[in-house]
C-alpha positions in Angstrom: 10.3 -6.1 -16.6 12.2 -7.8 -14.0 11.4 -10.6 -12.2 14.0 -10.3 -9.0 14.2 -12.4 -5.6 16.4 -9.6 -4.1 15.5 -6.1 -4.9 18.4 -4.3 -3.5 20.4 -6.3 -5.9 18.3 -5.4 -8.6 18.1 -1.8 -7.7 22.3 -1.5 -7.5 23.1 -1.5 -11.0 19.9 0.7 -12.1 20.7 3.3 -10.0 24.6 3.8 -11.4 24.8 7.0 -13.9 21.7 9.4 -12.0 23.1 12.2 -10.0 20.0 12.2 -8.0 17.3 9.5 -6.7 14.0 10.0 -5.2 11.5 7.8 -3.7 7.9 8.4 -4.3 5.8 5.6 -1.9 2.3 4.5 -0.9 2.2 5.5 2.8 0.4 2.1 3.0 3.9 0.2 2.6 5.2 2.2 5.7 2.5 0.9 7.7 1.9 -2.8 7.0 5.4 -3.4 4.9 7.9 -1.0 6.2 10.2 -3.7 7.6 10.1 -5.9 4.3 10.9 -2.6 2.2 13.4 -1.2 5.1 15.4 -5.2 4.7 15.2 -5.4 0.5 16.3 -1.7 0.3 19.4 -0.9 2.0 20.6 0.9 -1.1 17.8 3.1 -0.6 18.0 3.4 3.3 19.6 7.1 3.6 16.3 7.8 1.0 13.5 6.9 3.4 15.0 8.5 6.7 15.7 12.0 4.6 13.5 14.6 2.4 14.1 12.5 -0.6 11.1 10.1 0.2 7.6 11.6 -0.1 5.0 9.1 1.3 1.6 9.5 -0.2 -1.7 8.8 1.1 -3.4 6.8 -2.0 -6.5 5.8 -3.1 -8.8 5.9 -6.4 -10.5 9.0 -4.6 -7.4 10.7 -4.7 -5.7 9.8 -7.7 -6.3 13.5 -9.3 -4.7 16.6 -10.5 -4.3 18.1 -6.6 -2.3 14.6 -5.9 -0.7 15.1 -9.1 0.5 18.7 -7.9 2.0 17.4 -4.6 4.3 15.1 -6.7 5.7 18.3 -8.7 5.8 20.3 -5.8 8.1 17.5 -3.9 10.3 17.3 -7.4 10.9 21.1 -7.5 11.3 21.6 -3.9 14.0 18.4 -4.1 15.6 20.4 -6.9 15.3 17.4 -9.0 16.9 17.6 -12.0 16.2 15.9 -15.3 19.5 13.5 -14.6 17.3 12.3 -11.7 16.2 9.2 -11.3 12.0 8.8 -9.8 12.0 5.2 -7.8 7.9 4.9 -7.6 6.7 2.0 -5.2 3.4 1.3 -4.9 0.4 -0.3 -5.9 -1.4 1.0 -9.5 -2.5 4.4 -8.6 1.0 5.5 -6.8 2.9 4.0 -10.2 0.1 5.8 -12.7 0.3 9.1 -10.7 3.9 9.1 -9.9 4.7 8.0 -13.3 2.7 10.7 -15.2 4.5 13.4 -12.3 7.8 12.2 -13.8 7.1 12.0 -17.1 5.6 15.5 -17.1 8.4 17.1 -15.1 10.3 19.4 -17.0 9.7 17.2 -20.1 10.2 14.1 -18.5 12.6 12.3 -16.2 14.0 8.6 -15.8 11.5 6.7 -13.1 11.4 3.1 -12.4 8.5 1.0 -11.1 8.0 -1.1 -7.7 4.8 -2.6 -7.7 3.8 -4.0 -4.8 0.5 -5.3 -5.2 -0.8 -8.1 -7.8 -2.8 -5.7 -10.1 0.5 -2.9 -10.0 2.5 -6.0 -11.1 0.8 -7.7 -13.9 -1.1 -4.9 -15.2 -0.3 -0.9 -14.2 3.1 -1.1 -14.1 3.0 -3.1 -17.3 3.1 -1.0 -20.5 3.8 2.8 -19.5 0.1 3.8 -19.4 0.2 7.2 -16.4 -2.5 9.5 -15.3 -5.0 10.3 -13.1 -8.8 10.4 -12.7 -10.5 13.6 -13.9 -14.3 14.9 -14.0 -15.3 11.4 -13.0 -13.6 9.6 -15.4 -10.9 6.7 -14.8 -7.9 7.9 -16.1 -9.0 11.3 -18.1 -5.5 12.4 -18.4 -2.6 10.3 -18.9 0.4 9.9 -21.1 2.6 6.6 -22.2 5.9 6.9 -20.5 7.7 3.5 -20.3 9.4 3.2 -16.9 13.7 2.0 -16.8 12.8 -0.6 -15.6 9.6 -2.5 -13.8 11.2 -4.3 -10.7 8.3 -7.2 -9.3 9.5 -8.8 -6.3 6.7 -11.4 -5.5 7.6 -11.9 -1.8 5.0 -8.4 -1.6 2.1 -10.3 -2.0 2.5 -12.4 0.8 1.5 -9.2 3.0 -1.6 -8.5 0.4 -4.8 -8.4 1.6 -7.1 -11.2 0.1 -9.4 -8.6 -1.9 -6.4 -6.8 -3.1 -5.0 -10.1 -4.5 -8.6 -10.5 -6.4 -8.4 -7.3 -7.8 -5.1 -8.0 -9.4 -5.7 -11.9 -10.6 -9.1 -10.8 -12.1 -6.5 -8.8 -14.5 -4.3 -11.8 -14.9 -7.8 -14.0 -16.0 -8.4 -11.1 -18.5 -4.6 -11.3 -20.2 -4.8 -15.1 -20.5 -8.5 -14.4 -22.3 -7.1 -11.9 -24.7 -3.7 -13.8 -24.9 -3.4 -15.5 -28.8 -4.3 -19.2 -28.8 -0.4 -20.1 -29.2 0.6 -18.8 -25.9 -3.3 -19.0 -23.9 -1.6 -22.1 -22.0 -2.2 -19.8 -18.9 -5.5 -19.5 -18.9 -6.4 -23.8 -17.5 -3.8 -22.8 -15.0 -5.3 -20.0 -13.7 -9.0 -21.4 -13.8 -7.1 -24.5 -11.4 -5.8 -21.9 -8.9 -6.7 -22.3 -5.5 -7.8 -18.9 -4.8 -8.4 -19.5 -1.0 -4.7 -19.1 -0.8 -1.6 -17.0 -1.6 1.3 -18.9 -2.6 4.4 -17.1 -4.2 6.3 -20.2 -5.4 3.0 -20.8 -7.6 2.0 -17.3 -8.4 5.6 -16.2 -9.7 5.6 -18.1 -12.6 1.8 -17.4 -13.8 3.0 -13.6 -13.1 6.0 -13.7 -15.7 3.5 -15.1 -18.3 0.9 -12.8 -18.2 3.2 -9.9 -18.0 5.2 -11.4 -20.9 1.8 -12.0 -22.8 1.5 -8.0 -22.3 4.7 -7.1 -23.1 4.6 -8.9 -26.4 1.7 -7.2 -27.4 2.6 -3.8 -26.1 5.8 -3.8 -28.5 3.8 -4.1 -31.2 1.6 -1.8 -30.5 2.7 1.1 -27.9 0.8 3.8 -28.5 -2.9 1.5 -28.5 -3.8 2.1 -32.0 -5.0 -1.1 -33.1 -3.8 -4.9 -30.8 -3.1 -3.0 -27.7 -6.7 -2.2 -27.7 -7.5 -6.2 -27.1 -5.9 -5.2 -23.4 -9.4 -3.3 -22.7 -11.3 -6.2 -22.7 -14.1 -5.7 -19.7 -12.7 -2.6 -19.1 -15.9 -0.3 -21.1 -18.1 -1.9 -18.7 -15.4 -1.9 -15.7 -14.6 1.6 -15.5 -18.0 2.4 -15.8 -18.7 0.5 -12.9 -16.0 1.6 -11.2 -16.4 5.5 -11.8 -20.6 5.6 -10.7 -18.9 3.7 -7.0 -16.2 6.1 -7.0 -19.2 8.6 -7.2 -21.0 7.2 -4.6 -18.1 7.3 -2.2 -18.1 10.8 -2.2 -21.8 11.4 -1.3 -21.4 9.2 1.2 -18.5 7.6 3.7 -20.7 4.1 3.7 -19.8 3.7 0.3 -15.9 2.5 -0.6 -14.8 2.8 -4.2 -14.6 -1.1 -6.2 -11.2 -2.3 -6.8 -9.9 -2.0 -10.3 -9.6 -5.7 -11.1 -13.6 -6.5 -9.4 -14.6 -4.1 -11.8 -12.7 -4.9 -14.6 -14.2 -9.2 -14.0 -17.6 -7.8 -13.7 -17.3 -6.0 -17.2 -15.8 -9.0 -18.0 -18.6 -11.1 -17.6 -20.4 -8.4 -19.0 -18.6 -8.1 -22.7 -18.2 -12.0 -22.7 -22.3 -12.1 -22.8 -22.3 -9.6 -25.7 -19.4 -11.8 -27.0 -21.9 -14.7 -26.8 -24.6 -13.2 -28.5 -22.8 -11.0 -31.2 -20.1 -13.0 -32.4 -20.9 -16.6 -31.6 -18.6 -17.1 -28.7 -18.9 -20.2 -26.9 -20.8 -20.3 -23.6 -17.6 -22.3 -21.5 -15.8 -19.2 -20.9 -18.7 -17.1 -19.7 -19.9 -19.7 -17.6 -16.4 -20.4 -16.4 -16.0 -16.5 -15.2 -19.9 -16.6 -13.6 -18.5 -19.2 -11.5 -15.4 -17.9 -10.3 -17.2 -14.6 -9.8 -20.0 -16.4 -7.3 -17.3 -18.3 -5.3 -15.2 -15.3 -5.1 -15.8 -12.2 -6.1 -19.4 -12.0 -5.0 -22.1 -10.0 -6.9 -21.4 -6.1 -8.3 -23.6 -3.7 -5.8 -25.0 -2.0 -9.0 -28.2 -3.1 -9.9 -30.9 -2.1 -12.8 -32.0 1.4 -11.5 -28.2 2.5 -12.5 -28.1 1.2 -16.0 -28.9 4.7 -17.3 -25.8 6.5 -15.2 -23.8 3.2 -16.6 -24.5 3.7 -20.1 -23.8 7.8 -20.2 -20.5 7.1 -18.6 -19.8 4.2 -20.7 -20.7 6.8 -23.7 -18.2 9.1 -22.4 -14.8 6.7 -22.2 -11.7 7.6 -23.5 -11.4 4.6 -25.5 -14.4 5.8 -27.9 -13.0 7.1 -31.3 -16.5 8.9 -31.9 -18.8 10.7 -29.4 -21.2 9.6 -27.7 -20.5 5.6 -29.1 -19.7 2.6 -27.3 -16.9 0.8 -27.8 -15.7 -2.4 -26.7 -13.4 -5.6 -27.3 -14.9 -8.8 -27.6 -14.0 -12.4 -27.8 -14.9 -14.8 -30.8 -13.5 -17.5 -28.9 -10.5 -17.6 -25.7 -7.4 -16.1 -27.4 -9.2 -14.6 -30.5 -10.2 -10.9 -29.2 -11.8 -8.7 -31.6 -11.6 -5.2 -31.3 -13.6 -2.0 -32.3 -16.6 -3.7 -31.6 -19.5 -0.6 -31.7 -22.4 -1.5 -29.5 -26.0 -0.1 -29.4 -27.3 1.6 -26.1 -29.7 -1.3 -26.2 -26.8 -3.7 -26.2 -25.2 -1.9 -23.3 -28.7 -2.5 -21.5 -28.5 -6.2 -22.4 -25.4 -6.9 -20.7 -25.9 -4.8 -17.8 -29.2 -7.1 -17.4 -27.7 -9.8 -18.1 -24.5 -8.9 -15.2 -27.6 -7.9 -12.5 -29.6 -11.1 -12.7 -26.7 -13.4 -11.6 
């Protein structure tokens, strides 16, 4: 990972060695950012007025196979070979899609990250988790493929709307939860951020320490087979959540998907309640979260009725080592996650309750 203030600079010496480059992009960025990316990429320039640059459109609702397929097509039509170099620039679902396209093509070739949103930078692009959403469930299919290199150039955010900025720092409160008590020293900071405004000189340096946090953990644990797993806290619950709305958004237009990072604070709340009354966590944290989440976020759309649809998707999640179980990390206190945690049904219930009443 990379922290840069110039990302052509940064770019220059990456690029040196691939006999070809291609751009994969959120079509987003050419509408709202273009003259940002056109200024910080001259390197890139000849890229993004030629056929090397495909421009996605990108969403949760089309973050599938058929996407998937329009990213191979583009590398086989480009004749892209496996000396290429993927540049992927985006926010999470261009760098998880793109990533898994390059890591799948013809056995893999070199890509390197741009995030431009808050969640792509501290979390997605963070880690070499790819994939795409399949029969309803977040991320179905995916492989680890580190990227060359992750280049976060903060100056992005400052064109972010304010719910996209949410999403991601609702990902930054769960790394400074998870994050061992000797190095948690972010998570005061970030309760003492004024979330009613974006600034980068402030942001930056909470960034490096949450994607350091993850970074320290991910090398010891790349393939999520035992710590990593303290990275899915609120995310059983989450991606429930988030799965049954991106249902609903395709029965009907009315209904737009939940960003990743509400979700993931909601299931937050959520697994801190069952952390509460399972394994004696104090109260503070939860009622810390409930807080920010009222002045904030504002209150998940979900409500009792769904708890069934909830706990059948929940049942289904990729994270379960046996079918049909639930499984979750908790906290015992902040920075002491505990993973594995197996939870009843009835628990499940609990929590949802408990989420819905606030």
């Amino acid at each position: 990972m990379m922290i840069c203030t110039q990302l052509d600079s940064a770019l220059k010496s990456l690029l040196s060695g691939y006999e070809q480059v291609c751009v994969i992009a959120d079509r987003t960025i050419h509408n709202s950012q273009f003259s940002i990316l056109n200024s910080q990429l001259s390197i890139l320039n000849s890229q993004f007025s030629t056929s090397n640059c495909l421009w996605l459109e990108v969403s949760e609702e089309k973050k599938n196979i058929g996407t998937v397929q329009t990213i191979w097509d583009f590398l086989f039509a480009q004749g892209i070979t496996r000396r290429a170099l993927v540049v992927c620039i985006g926010g999470g679902v261009l760098t998880d899609m793109a990533g898994f396209a390059a890591a799948t093509y013809k056995r893999g070739v070199d890509y390197i990250a741009v995030p431009t949103t808050l969640l792509s930078m501290v979390d997605a692009s963070t880690g070499g988790k790819t994939g795409f959403n399949y029969h309803g469930l977040k991320n179905g299919i995916g492989v680890f493929a580190e990227p060359v290199e992750t280049l976060i150039w903060p100056e992005w955010l400052q064109t972010l709307p304010p719910k996209q900025f949410l999403s991601g720092f609702a990902e930054m409160l769960k790394t400074a939860l998870v994050t061992p008590d000797s190095q948690r020293s972010f998570w005061p900071s970030l309760l003492q951020y004024d979330l009613e405004r974006m600034d980068v000189a402030q942001i930056a340096p909470l960034i490096a320490l949450c994607v350091d946090a993850k970074e320290q953990i991910v090398a010891q644990d790349p393939k999520e087979e035992g710590l990593r797993k303290v990275l899915n806290f609120g995310h059983t619950f989450g991606h429930a959540l988030e799965e049954i709305s991106i249902l609903n958004s395709q029965l009907s237009t009315l209904n737009s998907p939940l960003l990743h990072g509400y979700a993931v604070l909601y299931g937050m709340i959520a697994e801190l309640y069952l952390s509460v009354t399972r394994l004696g966590c104090s109260k503070e944290p939860l009622q810390q979260l409930t807080q920010l989440l009222l002045h904030a976020y504002g209150r998940p759309e979900c409500q009792c009725s769904d708890r069934e649809k909830l706990i059948a998707l929940m049942q289904q999640d990729k994270k379960n080592e046996r079918a049909a179980e639930i499984n979750c990390t908790l906290l015992r206190s902040v920075g002491q996650p505990v993973v594995n945690q197996v939870i009843t049904p009835s628990d499940a219930a609990e929590a949802w309750d408990y989420l819905f009443s606030l």
